[in-house]
N, C-alpha and C positions, 0 to 999 in steps of 0.2 A: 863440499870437500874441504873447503877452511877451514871451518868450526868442526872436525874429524879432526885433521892436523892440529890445532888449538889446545883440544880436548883433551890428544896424546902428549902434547909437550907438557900440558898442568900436572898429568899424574905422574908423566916421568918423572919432572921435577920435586914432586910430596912424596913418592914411594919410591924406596929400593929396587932394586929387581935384579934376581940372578938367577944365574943357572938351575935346575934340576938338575942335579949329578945325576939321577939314575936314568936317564931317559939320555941316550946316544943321539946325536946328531951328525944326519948322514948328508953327502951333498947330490943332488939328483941336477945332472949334468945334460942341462938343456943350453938354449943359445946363453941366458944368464942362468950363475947358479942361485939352487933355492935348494932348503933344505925339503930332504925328504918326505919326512914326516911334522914336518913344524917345529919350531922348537919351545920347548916347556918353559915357562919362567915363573919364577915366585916371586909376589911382591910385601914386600916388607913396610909399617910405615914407620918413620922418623921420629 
């Protein structure tokens, strides 16, 4: 599970990442929220 989290903070760090404006993000209302359907992201690199 470390080297996951590791993994995720190296590409945060080297790529961009934003939104998909065309893809809506809904909130599905359990004990925490979580989106609905996921949300999209595009990664850009630097």
């Amino acid at each position: 599970m470390m080297e996951m989290q590791l993994l995720l903070a190296e590409l945060v760090r080297q790529f961009g990442l934003e939104l998909v404006t065309s893809h809506a993000v809904e909130a599905q209302p359990l004990i925490t929220l979580k989106p609905k359907h996921g949300i999209k992201l595009r990664a850009k690199c630097w």
